[in-house]
N, C-alpha and C positions, 0 to 999 in steps of 0.2 A: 548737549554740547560736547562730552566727551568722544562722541565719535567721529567730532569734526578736530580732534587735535592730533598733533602730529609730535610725539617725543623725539625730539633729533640726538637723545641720546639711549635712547628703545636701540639694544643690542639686534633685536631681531630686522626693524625695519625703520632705518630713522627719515626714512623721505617721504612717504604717502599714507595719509589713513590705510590702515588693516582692516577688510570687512571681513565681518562675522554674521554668517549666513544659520547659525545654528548645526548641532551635532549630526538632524538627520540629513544637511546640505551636505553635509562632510563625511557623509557616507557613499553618498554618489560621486564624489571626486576621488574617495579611496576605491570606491569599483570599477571606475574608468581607469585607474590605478594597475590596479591586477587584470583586469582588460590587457594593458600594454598601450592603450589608446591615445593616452597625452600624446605621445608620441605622431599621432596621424596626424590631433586636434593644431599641435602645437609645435612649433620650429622656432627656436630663439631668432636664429638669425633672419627670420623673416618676419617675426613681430618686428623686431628692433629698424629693419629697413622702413616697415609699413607704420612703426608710430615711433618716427627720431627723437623726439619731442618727450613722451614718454618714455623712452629708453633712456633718455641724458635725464630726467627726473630719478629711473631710477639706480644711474652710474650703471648700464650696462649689468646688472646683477641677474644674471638668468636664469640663476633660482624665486629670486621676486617678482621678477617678468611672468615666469609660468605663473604665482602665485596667483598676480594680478589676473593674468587670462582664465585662471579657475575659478574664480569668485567675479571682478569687476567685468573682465571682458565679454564672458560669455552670455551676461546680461544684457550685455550693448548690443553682442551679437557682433563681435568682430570676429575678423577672419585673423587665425591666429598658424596658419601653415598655407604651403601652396594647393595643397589638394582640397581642404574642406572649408566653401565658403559656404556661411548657412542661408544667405538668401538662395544661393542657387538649389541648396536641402527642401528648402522647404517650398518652392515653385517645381520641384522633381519627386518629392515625397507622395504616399499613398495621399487621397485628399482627408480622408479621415484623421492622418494624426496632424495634420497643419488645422484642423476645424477643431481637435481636443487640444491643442497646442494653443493656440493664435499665434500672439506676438510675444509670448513666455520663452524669449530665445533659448534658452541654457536649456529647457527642455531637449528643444533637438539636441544639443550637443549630447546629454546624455543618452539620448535615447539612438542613435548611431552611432556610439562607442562599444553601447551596451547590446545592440544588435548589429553585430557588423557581420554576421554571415551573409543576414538579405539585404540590410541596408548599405555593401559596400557594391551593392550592382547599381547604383544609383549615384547618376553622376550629381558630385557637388564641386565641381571645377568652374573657378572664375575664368570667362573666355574677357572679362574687361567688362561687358554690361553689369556686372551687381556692384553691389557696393561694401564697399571693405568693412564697414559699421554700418549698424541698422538705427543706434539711439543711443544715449547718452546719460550715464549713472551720476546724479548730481548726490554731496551729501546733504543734511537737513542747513545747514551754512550758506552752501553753497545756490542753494534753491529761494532761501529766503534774501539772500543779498540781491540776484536776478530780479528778482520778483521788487526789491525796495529801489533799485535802478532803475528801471523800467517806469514805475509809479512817478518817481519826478521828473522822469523825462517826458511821461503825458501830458504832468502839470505843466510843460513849458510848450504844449503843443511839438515834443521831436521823436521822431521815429524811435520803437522800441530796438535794446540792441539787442544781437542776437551771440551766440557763445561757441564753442568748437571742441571737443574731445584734445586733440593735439594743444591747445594753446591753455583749456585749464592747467594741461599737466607742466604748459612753461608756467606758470602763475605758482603753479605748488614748487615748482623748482625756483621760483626767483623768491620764494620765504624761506625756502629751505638754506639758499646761500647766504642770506645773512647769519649764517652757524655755522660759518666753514672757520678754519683757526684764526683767519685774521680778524682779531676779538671788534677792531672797531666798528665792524659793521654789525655788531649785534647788539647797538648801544643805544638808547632813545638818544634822536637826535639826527642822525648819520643812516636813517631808514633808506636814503636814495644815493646813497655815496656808491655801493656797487656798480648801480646802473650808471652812475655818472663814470665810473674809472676803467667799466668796461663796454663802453660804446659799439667798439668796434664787431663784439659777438653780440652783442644785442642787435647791431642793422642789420648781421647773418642770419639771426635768429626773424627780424621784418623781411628779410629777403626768402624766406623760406615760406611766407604765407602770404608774399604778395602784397607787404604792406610799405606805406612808408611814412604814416603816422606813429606815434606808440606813446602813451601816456600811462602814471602808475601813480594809484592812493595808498597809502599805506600808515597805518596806526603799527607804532611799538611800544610796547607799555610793559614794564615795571609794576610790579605787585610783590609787596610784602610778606603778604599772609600765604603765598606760597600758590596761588589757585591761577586758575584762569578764568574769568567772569565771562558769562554770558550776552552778549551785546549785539546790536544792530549797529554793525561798523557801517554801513551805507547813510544812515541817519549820524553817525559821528561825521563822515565826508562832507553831509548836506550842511552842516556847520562852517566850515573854513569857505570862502568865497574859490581861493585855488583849487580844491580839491571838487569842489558843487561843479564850478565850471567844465572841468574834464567829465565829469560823473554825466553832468547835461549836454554834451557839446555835439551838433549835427555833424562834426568831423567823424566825428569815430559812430561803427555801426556793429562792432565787438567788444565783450567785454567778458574776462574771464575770472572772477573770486577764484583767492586762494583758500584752502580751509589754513585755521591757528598752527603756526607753528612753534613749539616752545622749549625753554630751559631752565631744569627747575639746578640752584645750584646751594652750596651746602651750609648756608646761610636761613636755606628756606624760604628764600623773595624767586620768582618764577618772572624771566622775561618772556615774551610771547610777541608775536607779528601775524598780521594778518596784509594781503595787497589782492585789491581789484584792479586788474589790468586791462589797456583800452588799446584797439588796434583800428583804424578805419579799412582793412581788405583782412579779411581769411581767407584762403583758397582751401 
């Protein structure tokens, strides 16, 4: 459960889970490092164009941007600069290292940083055919909420929904703004008061995926003892008929879990949010 939470007042990162890949991951980011290479792999201001959605998650911070693309991105296998897209790396690559590779995206990344004398004769330029992401890094939260949404919408006979890279990371931004100073909205009670008083960037935010349904679950809860409990919030939603119905409804064919987001304050009781959000169009 821990690594599905999000401290919004973690000095270092208070918008998005931090993954930790382990020490000898973080050796090959330190090599690509003194390589000079991030720099090929990575252009802020072309992440930020190519994931707006992520970028307003993480306020524009393009030191957390890179961080994200050295750990989350490069597993997805997003394209994180104009020059190097990995689908086009690994349809243009020796066939031997895409056969000891497969689909281990971050491999190529490192391994054409780290040989960029032979590997920069080797075009990796998107002409428009590849695709800016290959796959999509769920945490253990996030996967099992998917997975208990899906399960009731069989049992009502409706389509399974499907999820999007861009629209989880609006889902972790819409927990994360019930922590912005205006205290009321981080108050059991007042879970949808945001969304209610900012409409007008929310239709911005369905006009950007093509949508023009949008629906939001969301549990806030208060805890004493200071913790954040481990829970199947999609099993809490299947509970309230309002929330079952949006959770089941053949309108919507998206749906993005946010992971917990939380505030522990000096009293020692921890508020915490969690919101599954429902779209009927992703583009």
């Amino acid at each position: 459960m821990k690594h599905c939470v999000v401290d919004v007042d973690d000095e270092h990162n208070p918008y998005a889970v931090t993954w930790d890949y382990g020490k000898e991951y973080d050796k090959y980011v330190d090599l690509v490092d003194d390589a000079g290479m991030w720099d090929i792999l990575f252009d802020a201001e072309f992440y930020m164009d190519a994931y707006p959605m992520l970028s307003m998650l993480y306020h524009e911070d393009e030191d957390l941007l890179l961080e994200h693309f050295q750990t989350v991105g490069v597993h997805e296998g997003r394209q994180g600069s104009e020059d190097f897209n990995v689908a086009a790396y690994m349809e243009n690559c020796d066939s031997k290292l895409a056969k000891a590779f497969g689909e281990d995206y971050e491999c190529y990344y490192f391994y054409y940083a780290l040989n960029k004398k032979t590997e920069s004769k080797i075009d990796t330029t998107n002409d428009g055919s590849y695709p800016i992401q290959m796959d999509i890094v769920l945490t253990a939260l996030q996967r099992l909420e998917m997975k208990k949404i899906n399960e009731y919408r069989d049992e009502v006979d409706v389509d399974d929904v499907a999820t999007n890279a861009e629209f989880l990371a609006l889902a972790d931004y819409r927990a994360w703004v019930n922590y912005t100073d205006d205290k009321k909205y981080a108050q059991v009670g007042n879970g949808h008061d945001w969304a209610n008083d900012n409409m007008d960037a929310l239709y911005d935010m369905m006009d950007s995926f093509g949508a023009d349904m949008f629906a939001e679950n969301t549990w806030h809860i208060d805890n004493s003892e200071g913790r954040v409990t481990d829970r199947n919030y999609a099993k809490g939603y299947r509970e309230s008929q309002e929330h079952y119905e949006s959770m089941v409804s053949d309108e919507y064919g998206f749906a993005a879990p946010s992971n917990v987001y939380a505030r522990w304050y000096e009293d020692d009781h921890v508020h915490y949010c969690q919101y599954d959000l429902y779209l009927d169009a992703c583009e």
